[in-house]
C-alpha positions, -999 to +999 in steps of 0.1 A: +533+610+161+509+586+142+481+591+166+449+611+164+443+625+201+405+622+195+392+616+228+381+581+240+348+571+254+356+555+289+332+540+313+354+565+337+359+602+341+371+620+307+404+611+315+416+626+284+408+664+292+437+670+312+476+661+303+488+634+329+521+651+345+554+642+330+576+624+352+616+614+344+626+586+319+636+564+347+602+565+365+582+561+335+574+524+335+554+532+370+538+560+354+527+541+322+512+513+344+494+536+365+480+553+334+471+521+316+452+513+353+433+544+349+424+536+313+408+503+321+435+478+318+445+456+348+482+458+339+512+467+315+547+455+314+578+468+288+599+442+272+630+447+245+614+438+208+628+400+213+603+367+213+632+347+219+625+309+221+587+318+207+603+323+177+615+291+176+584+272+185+564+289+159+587+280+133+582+242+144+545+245+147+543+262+112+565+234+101+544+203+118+512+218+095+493+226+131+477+256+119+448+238+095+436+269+071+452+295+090+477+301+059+480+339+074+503+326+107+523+317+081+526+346+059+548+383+066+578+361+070+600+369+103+579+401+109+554+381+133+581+370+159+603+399+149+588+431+160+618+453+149+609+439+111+574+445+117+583+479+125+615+497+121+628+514+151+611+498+180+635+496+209+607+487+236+572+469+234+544+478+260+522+446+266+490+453+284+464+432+294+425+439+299+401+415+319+372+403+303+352+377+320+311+385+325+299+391+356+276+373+368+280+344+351+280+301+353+302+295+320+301+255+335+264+257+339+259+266+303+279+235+290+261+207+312+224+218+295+226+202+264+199+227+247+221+257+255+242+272+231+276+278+250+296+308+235+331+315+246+327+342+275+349+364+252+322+367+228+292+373+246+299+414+245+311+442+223+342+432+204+372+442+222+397+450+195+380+486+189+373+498+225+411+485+236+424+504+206+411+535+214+423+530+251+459+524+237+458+554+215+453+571+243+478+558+264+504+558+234+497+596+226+502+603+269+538+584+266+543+603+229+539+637+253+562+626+276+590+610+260+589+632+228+609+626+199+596+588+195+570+568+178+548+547+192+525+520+172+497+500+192+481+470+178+452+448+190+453+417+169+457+438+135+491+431+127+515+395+131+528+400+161+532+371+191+516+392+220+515+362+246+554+359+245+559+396+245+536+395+272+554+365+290+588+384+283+569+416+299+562+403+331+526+397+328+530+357+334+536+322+325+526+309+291+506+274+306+505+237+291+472+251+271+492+279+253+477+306+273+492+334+291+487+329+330+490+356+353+491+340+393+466+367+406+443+372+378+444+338+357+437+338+319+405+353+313+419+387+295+427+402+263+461+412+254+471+444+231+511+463+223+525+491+218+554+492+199+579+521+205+614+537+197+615+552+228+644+537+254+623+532+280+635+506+315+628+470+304+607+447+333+621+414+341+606+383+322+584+364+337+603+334+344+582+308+363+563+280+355+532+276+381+517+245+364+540+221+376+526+184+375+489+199+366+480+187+333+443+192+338+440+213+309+454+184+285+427+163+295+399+182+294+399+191+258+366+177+243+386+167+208+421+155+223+434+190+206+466+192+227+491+167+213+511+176+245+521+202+269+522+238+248+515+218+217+483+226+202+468+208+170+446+237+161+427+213+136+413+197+160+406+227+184+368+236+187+379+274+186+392+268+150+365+245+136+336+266+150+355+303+143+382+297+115+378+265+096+353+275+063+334+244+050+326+211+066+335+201+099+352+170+102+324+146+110+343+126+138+351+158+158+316+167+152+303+146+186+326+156+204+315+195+202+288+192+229+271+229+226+298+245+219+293+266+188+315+295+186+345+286+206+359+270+238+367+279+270+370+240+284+410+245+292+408+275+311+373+267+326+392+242+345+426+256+351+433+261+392+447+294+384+416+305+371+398+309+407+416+345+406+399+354+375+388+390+382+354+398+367+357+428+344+344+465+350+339+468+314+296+472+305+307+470+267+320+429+278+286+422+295+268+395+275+239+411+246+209+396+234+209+372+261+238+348+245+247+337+279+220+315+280+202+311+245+186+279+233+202+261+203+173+260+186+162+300+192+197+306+176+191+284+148+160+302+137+175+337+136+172+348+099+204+365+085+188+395+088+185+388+127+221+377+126+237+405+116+216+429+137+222+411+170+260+402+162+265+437+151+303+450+170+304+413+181+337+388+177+304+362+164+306+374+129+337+362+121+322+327+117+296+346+092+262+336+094+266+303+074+291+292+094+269+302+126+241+278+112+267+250+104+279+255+139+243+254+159+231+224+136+261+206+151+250+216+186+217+203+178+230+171+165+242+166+203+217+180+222+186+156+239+155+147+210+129+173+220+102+187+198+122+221+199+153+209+186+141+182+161+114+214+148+142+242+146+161+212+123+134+205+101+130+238+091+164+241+077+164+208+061+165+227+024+186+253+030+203+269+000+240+265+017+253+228+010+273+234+040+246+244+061+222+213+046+250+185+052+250+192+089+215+197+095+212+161+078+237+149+099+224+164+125+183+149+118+206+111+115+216+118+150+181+117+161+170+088+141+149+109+112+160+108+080+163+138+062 
């Protein structure tokens, strides 16, 4: 057993205190959902360690040079669509899913005011990869004490693995034109995690159908023309890679077409039909901090590093690292209306030490007509 049964902090009862009861093999799956309920998550499905046709289409999109600077989606070989290479011995992976979206909130609000920063509703609270993780050890040291013998392995984005088709093969829905995994009573809004497992537990059927039928709403939407077609995604021209992944200068002709988005995009779910049975979450840790569900451009653009750090601390936001958060805002300011506010909070980082960070503010001043 790999796991430390170190007690999680849940927003419910201390529900690791006392041992669930241990039911037969064959009634497990039922069992493991219910627990991974009472844990937080709003669902869990078991798959056999196959991606099937994923495999293929990753291989193509590799191929087709879709993924920009995200050499890593490349690396580990077959282990990322494999998950018996990534781990020896798994006979079953457990796909679970955990909603996310604020509550209250007016994501489409956000976007039409020009002088708002919009932040993908993802990243507006705690990162989620430690607070699932703990819920998953949890769950994978309850199935470890009731199907002994085994080893179980969770991950939450820390290892290759291709969690929307295990989820897709898991039951937990369609995998829509816009690459996400839709579920038809709960949308997209949610985070997915695994566990992998030797133990043989009862496989649930794949989710087989397609609800987007003639919908292609999603396609159109994107701000940058990112999708070259259905489930075909040019990530170098996605606004979630060039405000979160891409290091260095943003293409200046996608640069426009950014609005104020500047730390990633939520246009093609925003707009998705399925989407009106999001579920907002339970979770206080995903409630937005520091007010990022409506911050100005320009107060963002005046945080100091110093500000950065502390008000980004346990947040998904400093992955872009504070240059690239500066890069990202001047962009937003380059598109947003010529106030005082915005063309001030420019200025002042006209001389910046970062090149990066100096290019687009000047770019930024030449879309307001000032020289820099």
């Amino acid at each position: 057993m790999i796991f430390s049964p170190t007690p999680v902090h849940c927003s419910m009862n201390d529900l690791t205190s006392e041992q669930p009861p241990t039911p037969p093999l064959a009634d497990l799956p039922g069992t493991i959902r219910q627990w991974a309920r009472e844990l937080g998550f709003a669902d869990a499905g078991i798959t056999l360690p196959d991606t099937g046709e994923h495999a293929r289409y990753l291989k193509s999109w590799l191929a087709s040079g879709y993924q920009g600077e995200m050499e890593y989606m490349g690396h580990h070989g077959n282990k990322r669509y494999t998950p018996t290479a990534l781990v020896p011995g798994t006979a079953r992976v457990i796909s679970v899913r955990m909603d996310y979206l604020p509550s209250p909130d007016n994501p489409k609000q956000a976007l039409t005011d020009r002088e708002t920063a919009y932040i993908t509703r993802y990243a507006l609270g705690r990162d989620y990869h430690k607070l699932m993780r703990k819920r998953l050890a949890t769950l994978a040291k309850w199935i470890d004490d009731a199907v002994t013998g085994h080893d179980h392995r969770a991950f939450v984005d820390s290892a290759p693995v291709l969690e929307r088709a295990l989820a897709q093969r898991a039951g937990l829905g369609w995998i829509g034109k816009n690459n996400m995994l839709i579920h038809p009573k709960a949308g997209s809004f949610f985070f997915l995690g695994e566990i992998f497992t030797s133990a043989p537990l009862p496989v649930d059927p794949p989710f087989e159908s397609d609800h987007c039928g003639s919908c292609s709403a999603c396609l159109e939407v994107c701000p940058t023309d990112a999708f070259v077609g259905p489930h075909l995604l040019d990530a170098r021209r996605c606004i979630s890679y060039l405000t979160i992944e891409l290091k260095g200068s943003i293409p200046e002709e996608l640069r426009p077409l950014m609005g104020n988005r500047v730390f990633g995009c939520d246009d093609c779910q925003l707009v998705c039909p399925w989407n009106k049975f999001s579920k907002p979450t339970d979770e206080q840790d995903f409630q937005p901090r520091h007010g990022l569900d409506n911050a100005s451009l320009a107060e963002l653009f005046l945080w100091s590093e110093t500000e950065f750090l502390k008000r980004t601390e346990g947040s998904a936001i400093r992955r872009t690292g504070y240059e690239g958060w500066l890069r990202n805002l001047a962009v937003g300011l380059g598109n947003a209306p010529s106030t005082i506010s915005v063309i001030e909070a420019l200025k002042k980082r006209a001389d910046h030490p970062s090149e990066v960070v100096r290019e687009h503010v000047q770019w930024a001043l030449a879309r307001h007509g000032i020289k820099p």
